[in-house]
VEXBANU-981580 format. One record per residue: residue number from 1; y, z negated, x negated of N, C-alpha, C, O, CB in turn; residue in three letters. Coordinates in steps of 0.001 Angstrom, whole numbers, plus 524288, in hexadecimal, padded with zeros to 5 digits. Glycine has a CB too. Example, Ala and Ser with C-alpha at 12.3 -4.5 7.8 and 13.67 -1.06 7.14 Angstrom:
2
i | n_c2 | n_c3 | n_c1 | ca_c2 | ca_c3 | ca_c1 | c_c2 | c_c3 | c_c1 | o_c2 | o_c3 | o_c1 | cb_c2 | cb_c3 | cb_c1 | aa
1 | 7E9C6 | 7E188 | 7CC7A | 7EE6C | 7E188 | 7CFF4 | 7F31C | 7E188 | 7CC70 | 7F309 | 7DEEF | 7C864 | 7EE87 | 7DCAA | 7D3D4 | ALA
2 | 7F736 | 7E458 | 7CDCE | 7FBDC | 7E41C | 7CA9A | 8001E | 7E142 | 7CD9C | 80472 | 7E099 | 7CB9F | 7FDAA | 7E9A3 | 7C8FC | SER
***
This chain:
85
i | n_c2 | n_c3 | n_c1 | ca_c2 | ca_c3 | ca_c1 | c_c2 | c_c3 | c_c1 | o_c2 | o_c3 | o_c1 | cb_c2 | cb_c3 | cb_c1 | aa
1 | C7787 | 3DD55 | B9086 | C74AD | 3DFC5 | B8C4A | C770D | 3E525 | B8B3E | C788A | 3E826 | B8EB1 | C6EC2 | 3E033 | B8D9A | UNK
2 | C773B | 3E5F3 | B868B | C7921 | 3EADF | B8450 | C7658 | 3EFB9 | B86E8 | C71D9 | 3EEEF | B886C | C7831 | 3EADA | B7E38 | UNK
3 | C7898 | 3F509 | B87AD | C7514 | 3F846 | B89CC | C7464 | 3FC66 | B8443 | C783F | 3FD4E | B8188 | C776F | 3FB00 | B8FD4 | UNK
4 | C6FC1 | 3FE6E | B8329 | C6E44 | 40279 | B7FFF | C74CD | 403BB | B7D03 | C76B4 | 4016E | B793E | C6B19 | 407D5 | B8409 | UNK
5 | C76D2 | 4077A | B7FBE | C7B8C | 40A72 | B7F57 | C7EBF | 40655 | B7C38 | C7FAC | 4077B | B77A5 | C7E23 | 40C58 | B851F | UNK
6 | C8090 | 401AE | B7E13 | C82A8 | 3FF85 | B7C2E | C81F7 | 3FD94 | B7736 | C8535 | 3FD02 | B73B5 | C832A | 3FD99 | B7E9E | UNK
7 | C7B4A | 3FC32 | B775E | C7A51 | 3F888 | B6FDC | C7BEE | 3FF62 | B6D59 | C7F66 | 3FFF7 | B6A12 | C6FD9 | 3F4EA | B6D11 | UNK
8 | C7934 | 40369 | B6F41 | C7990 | 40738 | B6B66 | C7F68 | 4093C | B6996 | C804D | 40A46 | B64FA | C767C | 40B8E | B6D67 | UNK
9 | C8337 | 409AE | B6D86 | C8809 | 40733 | B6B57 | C8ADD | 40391 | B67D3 | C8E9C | 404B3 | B6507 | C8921 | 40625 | B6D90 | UNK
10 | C88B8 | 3FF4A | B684B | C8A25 | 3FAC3 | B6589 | C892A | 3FB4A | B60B7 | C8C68 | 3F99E | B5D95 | C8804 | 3F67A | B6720 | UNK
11 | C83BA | 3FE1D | B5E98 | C7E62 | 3FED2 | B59EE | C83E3 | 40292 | B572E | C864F | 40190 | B5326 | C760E | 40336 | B5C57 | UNK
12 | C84AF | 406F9 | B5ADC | C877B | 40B3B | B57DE | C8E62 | 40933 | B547A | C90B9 | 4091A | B5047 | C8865 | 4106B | B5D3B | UNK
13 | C8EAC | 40858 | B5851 | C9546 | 404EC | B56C5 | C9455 | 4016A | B51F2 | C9760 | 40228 | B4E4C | C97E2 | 3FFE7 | B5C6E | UNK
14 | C8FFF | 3FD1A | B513A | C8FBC | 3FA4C | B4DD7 | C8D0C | 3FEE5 | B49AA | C8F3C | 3FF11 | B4563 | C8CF8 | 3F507 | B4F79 | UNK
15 | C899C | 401BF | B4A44 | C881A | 404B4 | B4558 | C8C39 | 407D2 | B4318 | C8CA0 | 40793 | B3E4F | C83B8 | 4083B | B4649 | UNK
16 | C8FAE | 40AFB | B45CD | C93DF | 40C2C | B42A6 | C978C | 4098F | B40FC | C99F3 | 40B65 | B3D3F | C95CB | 40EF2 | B440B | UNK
17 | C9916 | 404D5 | B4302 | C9C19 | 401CF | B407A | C99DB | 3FEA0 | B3C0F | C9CC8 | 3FBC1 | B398A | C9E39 | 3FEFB | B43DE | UNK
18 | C958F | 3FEEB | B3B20 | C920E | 3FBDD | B35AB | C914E | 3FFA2 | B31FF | C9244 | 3FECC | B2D5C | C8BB9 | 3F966 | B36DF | UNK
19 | C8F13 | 4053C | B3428 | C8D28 | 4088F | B304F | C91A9 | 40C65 | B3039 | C9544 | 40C6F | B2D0B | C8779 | 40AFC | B317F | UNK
20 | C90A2 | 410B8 | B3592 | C94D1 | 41379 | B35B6 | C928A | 41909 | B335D | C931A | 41D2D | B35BD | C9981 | 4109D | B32A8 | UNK
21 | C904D | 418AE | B2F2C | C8C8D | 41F20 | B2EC0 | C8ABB | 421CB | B30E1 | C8BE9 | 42672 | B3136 | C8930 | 4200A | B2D1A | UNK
22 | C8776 | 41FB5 | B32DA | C8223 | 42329 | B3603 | C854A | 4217E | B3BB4 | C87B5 | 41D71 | B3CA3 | C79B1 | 42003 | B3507 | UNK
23 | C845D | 4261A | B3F20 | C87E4 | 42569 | B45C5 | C81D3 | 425C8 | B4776 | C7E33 | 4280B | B4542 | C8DB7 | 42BB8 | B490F | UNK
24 | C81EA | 4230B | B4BBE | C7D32 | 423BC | B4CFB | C7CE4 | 4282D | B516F | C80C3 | 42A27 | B537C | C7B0A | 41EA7 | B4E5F | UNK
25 | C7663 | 429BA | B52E1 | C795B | 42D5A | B572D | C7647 | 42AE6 | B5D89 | C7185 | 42A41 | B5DC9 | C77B1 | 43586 | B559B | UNK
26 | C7925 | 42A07 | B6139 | C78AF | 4267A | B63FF | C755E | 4291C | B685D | C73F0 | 4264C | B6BFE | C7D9E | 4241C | B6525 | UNK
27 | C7439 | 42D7A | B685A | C6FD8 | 42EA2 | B6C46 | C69BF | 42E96 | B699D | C65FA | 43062 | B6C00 | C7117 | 4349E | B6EDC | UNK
28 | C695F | 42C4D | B6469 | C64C2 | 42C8A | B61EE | C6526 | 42416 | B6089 | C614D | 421A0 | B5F09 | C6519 | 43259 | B5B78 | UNK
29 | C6854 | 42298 | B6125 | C68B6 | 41DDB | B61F6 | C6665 | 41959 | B64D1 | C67BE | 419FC | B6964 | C6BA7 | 41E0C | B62C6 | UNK
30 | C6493 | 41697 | B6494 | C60C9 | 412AE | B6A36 | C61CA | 40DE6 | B6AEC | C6407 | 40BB5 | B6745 | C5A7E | 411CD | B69BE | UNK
31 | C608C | 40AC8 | B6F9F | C5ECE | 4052F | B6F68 | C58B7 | 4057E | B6FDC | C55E8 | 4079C | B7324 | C617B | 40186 | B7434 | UNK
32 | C579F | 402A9 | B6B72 | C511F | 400D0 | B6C90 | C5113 | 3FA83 | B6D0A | C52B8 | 3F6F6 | B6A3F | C4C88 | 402B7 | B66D6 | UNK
33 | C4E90 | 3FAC2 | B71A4 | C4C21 | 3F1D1 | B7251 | C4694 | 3F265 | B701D | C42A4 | 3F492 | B71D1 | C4ADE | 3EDC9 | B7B80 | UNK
34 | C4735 | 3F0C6 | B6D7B | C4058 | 3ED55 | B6A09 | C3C6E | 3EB09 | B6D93 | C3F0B | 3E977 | B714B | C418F | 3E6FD | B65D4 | UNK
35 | C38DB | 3EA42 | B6E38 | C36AB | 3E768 | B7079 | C375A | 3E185 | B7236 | C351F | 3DF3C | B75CF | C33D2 | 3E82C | B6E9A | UNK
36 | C39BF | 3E051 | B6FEE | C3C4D | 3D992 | B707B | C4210 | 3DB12 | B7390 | C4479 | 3D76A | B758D | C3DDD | 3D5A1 | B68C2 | UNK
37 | C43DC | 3DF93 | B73DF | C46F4 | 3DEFD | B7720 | C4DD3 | 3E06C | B7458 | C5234 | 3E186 | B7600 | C4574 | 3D943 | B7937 | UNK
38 | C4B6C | 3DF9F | B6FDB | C4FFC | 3E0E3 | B6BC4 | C5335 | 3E507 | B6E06 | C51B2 | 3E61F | B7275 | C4DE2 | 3E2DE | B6604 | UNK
39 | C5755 | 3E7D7 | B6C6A | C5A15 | 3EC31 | B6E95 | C5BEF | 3ED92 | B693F | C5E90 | 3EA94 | B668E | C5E8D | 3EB22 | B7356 | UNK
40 | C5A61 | 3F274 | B67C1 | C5D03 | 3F6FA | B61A1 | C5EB4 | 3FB12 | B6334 | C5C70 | 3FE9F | B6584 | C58CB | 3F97F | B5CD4 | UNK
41 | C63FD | 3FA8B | B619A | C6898 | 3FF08 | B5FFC | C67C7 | 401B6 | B5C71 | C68D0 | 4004A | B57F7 | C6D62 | 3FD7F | B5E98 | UNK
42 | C6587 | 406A9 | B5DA4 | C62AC | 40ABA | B5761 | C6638 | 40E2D | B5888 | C666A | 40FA4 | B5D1B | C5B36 | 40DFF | B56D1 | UNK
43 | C6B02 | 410FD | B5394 | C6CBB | 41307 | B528A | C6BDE | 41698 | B4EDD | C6D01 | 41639 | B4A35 | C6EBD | 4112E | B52C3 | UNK
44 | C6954 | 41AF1 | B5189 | C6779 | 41FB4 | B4FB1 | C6A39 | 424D8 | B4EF1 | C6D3D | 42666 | B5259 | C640C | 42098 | B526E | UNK
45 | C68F9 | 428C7 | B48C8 | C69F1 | 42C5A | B4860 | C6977 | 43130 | B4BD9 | C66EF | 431AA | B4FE9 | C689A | 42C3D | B4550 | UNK
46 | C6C6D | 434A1 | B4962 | C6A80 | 439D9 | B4E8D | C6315 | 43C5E | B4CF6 | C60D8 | 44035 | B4ECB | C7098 | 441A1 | B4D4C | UNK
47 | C60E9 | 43800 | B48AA | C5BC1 | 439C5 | B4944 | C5932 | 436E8 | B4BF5 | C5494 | 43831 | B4C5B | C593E | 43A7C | B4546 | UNK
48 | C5A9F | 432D7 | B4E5F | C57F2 | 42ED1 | B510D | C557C | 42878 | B4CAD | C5248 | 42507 | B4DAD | C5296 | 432B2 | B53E1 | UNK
49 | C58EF | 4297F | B47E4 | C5640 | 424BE | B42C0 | C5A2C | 42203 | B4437 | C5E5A | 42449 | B4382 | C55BB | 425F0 | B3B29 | UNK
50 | C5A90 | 41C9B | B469B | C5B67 | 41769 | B478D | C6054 | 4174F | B4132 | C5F0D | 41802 | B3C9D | C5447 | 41305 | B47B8 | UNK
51 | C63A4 | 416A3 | B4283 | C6888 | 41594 | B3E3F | C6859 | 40FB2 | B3CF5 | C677A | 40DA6 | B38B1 | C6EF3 | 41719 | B40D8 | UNK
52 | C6981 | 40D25 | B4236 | C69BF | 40620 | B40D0 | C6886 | 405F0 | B46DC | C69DB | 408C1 | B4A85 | C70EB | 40235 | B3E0A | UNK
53 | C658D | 401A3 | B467B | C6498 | 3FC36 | B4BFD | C677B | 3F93A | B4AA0 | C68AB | 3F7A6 | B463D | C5EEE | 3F891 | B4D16 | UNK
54 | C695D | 3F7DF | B5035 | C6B0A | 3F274 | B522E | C67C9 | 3EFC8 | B5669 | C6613 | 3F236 | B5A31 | C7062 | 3F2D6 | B5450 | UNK
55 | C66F7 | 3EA7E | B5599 | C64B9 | 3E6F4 | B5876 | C6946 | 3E3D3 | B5BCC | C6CA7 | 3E12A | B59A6 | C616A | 3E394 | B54D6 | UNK
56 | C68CC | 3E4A2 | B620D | C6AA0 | 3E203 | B64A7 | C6998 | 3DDE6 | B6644 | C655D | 3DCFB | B685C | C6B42 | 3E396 | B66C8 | UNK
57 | C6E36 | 3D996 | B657E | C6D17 | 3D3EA | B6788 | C704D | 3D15B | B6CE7 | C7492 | 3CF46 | B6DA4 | C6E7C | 3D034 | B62A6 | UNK
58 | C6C5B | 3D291 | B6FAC | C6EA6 | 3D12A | B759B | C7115 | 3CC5B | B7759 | C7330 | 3CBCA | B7BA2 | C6ABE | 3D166 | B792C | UNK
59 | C709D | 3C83C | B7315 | C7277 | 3C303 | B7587 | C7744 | 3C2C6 | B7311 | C7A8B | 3BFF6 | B7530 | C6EEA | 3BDBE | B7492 | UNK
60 | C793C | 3C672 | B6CAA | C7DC4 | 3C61A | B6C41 | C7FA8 | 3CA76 | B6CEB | C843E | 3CA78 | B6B79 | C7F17 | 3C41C | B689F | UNK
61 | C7DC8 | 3CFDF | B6F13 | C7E9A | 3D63D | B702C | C80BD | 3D879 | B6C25 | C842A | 3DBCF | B6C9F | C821B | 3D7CD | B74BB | UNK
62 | C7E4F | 3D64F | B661F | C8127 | 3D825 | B61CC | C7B26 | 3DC76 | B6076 | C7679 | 3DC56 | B6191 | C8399 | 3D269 | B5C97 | UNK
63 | C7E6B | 3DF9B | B5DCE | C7A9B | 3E5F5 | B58CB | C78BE | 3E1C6 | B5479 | C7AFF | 3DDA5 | B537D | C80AB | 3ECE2 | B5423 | UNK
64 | C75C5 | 3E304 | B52EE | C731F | 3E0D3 | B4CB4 | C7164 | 3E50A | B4A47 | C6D5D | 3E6CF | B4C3A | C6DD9 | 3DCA6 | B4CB5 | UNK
65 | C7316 | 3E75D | B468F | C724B | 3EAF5 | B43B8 | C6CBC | 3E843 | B40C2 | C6C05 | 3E433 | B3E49 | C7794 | 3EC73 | B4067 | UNK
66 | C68B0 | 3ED7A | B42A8 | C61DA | 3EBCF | B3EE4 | C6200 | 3EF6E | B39DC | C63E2 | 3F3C9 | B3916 | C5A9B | 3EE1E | B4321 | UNK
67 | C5FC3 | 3EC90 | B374E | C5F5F | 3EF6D | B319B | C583A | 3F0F7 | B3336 | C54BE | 3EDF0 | B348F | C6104 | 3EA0E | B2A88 | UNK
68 | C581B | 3F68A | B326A | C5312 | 3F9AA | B34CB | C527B | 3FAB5 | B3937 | C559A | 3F8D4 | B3C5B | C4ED6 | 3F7C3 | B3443 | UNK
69 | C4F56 | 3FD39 | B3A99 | C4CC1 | 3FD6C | B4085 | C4973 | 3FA99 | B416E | C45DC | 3F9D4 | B3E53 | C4A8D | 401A0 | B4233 | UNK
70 | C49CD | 3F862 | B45D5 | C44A7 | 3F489 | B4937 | C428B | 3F9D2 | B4A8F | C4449 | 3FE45 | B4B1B | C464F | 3EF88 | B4FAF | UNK
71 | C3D22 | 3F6F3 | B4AEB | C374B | 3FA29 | B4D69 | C3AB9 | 3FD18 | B5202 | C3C36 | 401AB | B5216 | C3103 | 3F51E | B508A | UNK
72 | C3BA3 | 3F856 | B5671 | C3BB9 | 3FBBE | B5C83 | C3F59 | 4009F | B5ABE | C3E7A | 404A3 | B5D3D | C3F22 | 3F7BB | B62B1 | UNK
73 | C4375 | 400F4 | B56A9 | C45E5 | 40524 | B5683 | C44D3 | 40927 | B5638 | C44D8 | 40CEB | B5937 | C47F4 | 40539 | B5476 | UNK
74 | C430A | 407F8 | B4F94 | C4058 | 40A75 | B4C3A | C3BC8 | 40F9D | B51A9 | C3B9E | 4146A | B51CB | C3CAF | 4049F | B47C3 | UNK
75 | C390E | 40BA1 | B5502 | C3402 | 40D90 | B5817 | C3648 | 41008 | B5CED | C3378 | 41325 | B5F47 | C2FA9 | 408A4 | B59BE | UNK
76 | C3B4F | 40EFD | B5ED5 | C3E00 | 41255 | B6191 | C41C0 | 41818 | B5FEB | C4309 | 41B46 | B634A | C40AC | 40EED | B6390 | UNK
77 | C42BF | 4187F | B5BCF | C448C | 41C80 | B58C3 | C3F76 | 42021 | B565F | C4110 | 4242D | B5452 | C4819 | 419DC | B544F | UNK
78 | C3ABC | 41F9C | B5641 | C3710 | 420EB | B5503 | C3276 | 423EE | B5A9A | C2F8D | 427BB | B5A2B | C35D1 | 41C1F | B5208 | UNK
79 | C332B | 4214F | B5E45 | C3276 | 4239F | B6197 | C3366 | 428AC | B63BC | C37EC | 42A4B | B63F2 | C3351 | 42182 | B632C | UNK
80 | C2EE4 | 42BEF | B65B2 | C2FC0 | 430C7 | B66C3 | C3601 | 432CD | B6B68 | C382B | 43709 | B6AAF | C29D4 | 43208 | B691E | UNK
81 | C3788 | 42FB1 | B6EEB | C3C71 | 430D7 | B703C | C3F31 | 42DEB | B6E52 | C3DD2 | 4294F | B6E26 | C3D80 | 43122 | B74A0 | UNK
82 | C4286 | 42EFF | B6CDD | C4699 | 42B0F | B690A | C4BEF | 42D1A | B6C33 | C5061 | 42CFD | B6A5E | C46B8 | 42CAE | B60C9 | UNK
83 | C4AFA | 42E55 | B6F90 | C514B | 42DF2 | B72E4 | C556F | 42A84 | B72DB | C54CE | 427F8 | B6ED4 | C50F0 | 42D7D | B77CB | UNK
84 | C5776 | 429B8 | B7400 | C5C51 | 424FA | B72AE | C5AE6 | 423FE | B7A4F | C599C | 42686 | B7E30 | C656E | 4280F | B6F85 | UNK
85 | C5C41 | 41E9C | B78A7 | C5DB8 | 41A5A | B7D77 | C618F | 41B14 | B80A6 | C6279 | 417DC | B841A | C5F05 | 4157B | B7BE2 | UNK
***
């Protein structure tokens, strides 16, 4: 299984190679797991606003770029410590 460090790596490499604008800044960056267990690559600004998720898929260890934020994100970026992972 992927460790934190690594999807958030993976998230970053594929976001600049798709978008390439916005750099993200990687100590305001996270993995959040959902309640089901899911695992999200939130690639966040230096204000802490979520740029793009990726959804990790463990059986093929591929990024899926989400169009929006899921809740668990969304509710982890919203939270009073919002530290990075």
């Amino acid at each position: 299984m992927a460790t934190d460090t690594e999807l958030i790596a993976r998230a970053t490499l594929a976001h600049l190679r798709s978008i390439g604008s916005t750099e993200p800044d990687l100590t305001r960056s996270r993995v959040v797991t959902g309640p089901s267990g899911t695992r999200y690559a939130a690639l966040a600004n230096s204000s802490g606003v979520p740029l793009v998720v990726y959804r990790f898929d463990p059986s093929g260890g591929q990024l899926r770029v989400l169009k929006g934020i899921p809740e668990p994100v969304r509710s982890a970026y919203a939270a009073p410590d919002t530290a990075a992972a």
